[in-house]
C-alpha positions in Angstrom: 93.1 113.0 182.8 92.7 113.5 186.6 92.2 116.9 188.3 93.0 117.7 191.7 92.0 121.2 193.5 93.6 123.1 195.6 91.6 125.8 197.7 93.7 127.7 200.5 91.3 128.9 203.4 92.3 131.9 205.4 89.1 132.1 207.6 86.7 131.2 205.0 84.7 128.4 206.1 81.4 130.0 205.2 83.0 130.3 201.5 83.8 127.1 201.1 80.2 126.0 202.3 78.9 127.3 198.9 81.5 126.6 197.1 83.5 123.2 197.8 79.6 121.2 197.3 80.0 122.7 193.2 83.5 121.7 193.3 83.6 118.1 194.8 81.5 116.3 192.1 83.6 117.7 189.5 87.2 116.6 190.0 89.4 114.0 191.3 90.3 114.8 194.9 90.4 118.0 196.4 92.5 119.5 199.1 91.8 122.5 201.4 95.0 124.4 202.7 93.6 125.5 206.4 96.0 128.7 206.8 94.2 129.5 210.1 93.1 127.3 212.8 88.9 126.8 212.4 89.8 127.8 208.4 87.9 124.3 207.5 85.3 123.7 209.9 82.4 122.2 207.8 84.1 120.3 204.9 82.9 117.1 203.8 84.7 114.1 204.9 85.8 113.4 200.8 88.2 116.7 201.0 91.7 116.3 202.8 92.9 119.3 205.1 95.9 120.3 205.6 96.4 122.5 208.6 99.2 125.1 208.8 100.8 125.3 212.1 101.9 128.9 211.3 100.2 131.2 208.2 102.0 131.3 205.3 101.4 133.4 201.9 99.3 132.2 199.3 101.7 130.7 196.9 103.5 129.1 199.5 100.2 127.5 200.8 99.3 126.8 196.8 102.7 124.5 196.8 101.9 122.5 200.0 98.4 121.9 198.1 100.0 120.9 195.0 102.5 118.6 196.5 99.8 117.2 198.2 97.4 116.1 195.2 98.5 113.4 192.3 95.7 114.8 189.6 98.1 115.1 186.3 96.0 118.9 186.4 96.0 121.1 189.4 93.1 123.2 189.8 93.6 126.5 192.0 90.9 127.6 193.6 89.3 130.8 195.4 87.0 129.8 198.2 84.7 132.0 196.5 84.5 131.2 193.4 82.1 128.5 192.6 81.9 126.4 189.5 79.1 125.8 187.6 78.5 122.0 186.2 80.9 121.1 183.9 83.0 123.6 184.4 86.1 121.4 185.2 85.3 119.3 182.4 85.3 122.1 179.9 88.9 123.1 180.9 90.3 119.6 181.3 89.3 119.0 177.5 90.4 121.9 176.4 93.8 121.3 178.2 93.5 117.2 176.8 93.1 118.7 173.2 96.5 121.3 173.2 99.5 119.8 174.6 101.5 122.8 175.3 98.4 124.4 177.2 100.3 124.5 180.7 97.2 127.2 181.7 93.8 127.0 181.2 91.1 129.2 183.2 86.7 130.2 182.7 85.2 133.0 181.9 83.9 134.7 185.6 81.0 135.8 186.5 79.9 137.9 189.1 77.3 136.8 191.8 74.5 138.5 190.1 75.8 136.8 186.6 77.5 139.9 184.8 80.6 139.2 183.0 84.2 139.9 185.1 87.1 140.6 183.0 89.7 137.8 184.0 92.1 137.8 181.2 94.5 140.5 181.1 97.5 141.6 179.3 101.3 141.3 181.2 102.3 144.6 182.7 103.9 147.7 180.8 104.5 151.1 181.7 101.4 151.5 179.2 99.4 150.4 182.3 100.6 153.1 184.3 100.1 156.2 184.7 103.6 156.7 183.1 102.0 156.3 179.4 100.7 159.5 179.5 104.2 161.0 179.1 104.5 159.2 175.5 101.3 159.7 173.2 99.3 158.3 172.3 98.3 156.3 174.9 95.8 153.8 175.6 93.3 153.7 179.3 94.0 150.8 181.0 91.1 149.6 180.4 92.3 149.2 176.8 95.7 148.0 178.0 94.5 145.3 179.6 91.7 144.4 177.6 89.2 144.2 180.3 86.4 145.2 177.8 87.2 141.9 175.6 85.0 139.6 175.7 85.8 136.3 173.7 82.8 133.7 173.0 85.1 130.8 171.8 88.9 129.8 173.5 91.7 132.4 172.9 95.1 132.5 174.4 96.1 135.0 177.1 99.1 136.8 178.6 97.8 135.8 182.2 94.6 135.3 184.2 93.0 136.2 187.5 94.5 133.3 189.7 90.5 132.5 191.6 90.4 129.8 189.4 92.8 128.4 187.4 93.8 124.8 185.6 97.3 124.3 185.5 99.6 121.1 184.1 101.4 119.1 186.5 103.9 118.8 184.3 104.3 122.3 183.6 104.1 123.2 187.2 107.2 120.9 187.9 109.1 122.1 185.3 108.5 125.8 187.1 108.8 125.0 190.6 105.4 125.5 191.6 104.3 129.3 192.5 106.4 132.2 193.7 106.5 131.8 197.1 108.2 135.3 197.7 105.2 137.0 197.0 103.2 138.2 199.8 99.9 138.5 198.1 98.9 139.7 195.5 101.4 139.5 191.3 101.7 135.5 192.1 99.1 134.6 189.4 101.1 136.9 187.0 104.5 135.8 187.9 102.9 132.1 187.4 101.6 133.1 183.8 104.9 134.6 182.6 107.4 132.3 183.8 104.8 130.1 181.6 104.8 131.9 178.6 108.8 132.3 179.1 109.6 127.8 179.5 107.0 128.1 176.0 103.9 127.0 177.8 100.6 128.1 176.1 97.5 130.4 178.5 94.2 129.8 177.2 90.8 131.7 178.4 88.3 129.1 178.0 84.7 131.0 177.9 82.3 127.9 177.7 83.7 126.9 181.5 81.9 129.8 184.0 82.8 130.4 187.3 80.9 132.6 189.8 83.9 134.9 191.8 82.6 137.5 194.5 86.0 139.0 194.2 86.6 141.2 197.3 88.9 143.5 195.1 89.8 145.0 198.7 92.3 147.7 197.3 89.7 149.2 194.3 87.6 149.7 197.3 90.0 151.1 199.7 93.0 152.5 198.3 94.8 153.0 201.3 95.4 149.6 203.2 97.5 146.7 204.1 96.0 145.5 200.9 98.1 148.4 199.0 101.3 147.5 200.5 101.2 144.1 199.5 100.1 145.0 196.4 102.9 147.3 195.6 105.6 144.9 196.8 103.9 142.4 194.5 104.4 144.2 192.0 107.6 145.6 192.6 109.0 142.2 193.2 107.9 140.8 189.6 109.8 143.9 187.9 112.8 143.0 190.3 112.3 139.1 188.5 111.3 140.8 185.3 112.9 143.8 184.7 112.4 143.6 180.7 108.8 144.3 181.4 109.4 147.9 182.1 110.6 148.1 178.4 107.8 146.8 176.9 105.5 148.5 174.7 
C-alpha cells in the first residue's frame, strides 16, 4: 500500500529540519502545506509545497494536503514529531492486516524518550468538572485513560492528531477533516465521525514517534490558545450533542 504525508507548516521551518529527513525515507511522497510565506524554507527537493496565499486553519490546510497526495493512506503529520525507522511501516501493516482500520496512530514519546499519553477516550461530562456533581466520579486522568499504557495494538476512541495514518478510502467517505474548526477538537471530530460510518481506531505501540508537543494552553491557561480551544470544543457538542449524555 502507498502512503502519502501531509505536514502543514505555520512558521516551522526549523521543525521540519529535524523532522521531514525521518519522514522522507519512510513513505511514498510527501507534501508540506506552507500556511505562511517562508513556512518551507529548507525542504528537500523530493517534498512538494504547497503555498497558501492566505492562512487557513489546520483542517482546512490537512484537505488541500490530502487532495494533493495519491498514497491509498494519508499520513498527518506534526512538524514536530519525528518518526523513528519503521515507524510508517509498522502502521501501514497494521492498517494492511484489518480492513475496517480507517485510523491507525504510534505510541509518542517525548524528546527525552518518556511515554506521552496519545490515546484518549471521546468526551463526557465525566471529563469535566461537572462529574463531580454525580458520585462517584473518576479524575480525568482516569477518564481518559492517559495512565494506559498498552504494549501490543488496541483500539481507541480517538488519538492525538501529531501523527496519524488514516485510509483514503475512509477519508472520502467522510469528506476529509472538519474544516470549521479553528484549532484545536479536529482530530476528535475526525475519530468520531470514524467510529460513527463503522470505521475501526487502532493505537499501534510498536510504531514510536517523538512529539515535543507545545501543549500551549496546559502552560498558559489564559490565551488565544483557550479561545480556540473552547470554540473547538463547543463546536463538536454543537455536531455531537449526544456526547453530553454519555456516561
Amino acid at each position: 500500500m502507498s502512503v502519502s504525508a501531509v505536514v502543514v507548516s505555520h512558521g516551522h521551518s526549523n521543525e521540519l529540519a529535524r523532522s521531514l529527513p525521518a519522514l522522507v525515507p519512510q513513505v511514498d511522497e510527501v507534501v508540506v502545506v506552507a500556511n505562511l510565506p517562508g513556512s518551507a524554507e529548507g525542504v528537500p527537493a523530493s517534498v512538494r509545497v504547497v503555498e497558501n496565499p492566505r492562512p487557513l486553519p489546520l483542517a482546512a490546510n490537512v484537505n488541500l494536503g490530502i487532495g494533493a497526495t495519491a498514497g491509498e493512506y494519508v499520513l498527518n503529520v506534526n512538524p514536530d514529531a519525528i518518526a523513528e525507522q519503521s515507524a510508517v511501516a509498522a502502521l501501514a501493516a497494521f492498517a494492511d492486516a484489518h480492513p475496517r482500520c480507517g485510523i491507525a496512530g504510534p505510541q509518542l514519546r517525548w524528546p527525552d524518550g518518556s511515554w506521552q499519553p496519545s490515546r484518549r477516550r471521546f468526551p463526557t461530562v465525566r471529563g469535566t468538572p461537572l462529574r463531580r456533581l454525580r458520585p462517584p466520579y473518576q479524575t480525568q486522568r482516569e477518564h481518559y485513560e492517559l495512565d494506559e499504557r498498552p504494549t501490543e495494538p488496541v483500539p481507541a476512541d480517538w488519538m492525538l492528531g501529531a501523527f496519524l495514518l488514516m485510509r483514503r478510502t475512509m477519508l472520502d467517505e467522510l469528506r476529509g477533516w472538519d474544516a470549521g474548526y479553528r484549532h484545536y477538537c479536529e482530530d476528535i471530530d475526525l475519530c468520531y465521525r470514524a467510529a460513527r460510518a463503522g470505521w475501526e481506531r487502532w493505537y499501534v505501540p510498536e510504531a514510536v514517534v517523538t512529539h515535543a508537543y507545545a501543549a500551549v494552553i496546559d502552560e498558559r491557561f489564559l490565551s488565544l490558545h483557550t479561545l480556540w480551544h473552547a470554540r473547538g470544543m463547543a463546536r463538536f457538542v454543537r455536531k455531537h450533542p449526544e456526547r453530553l449524555l454519555a456516561l
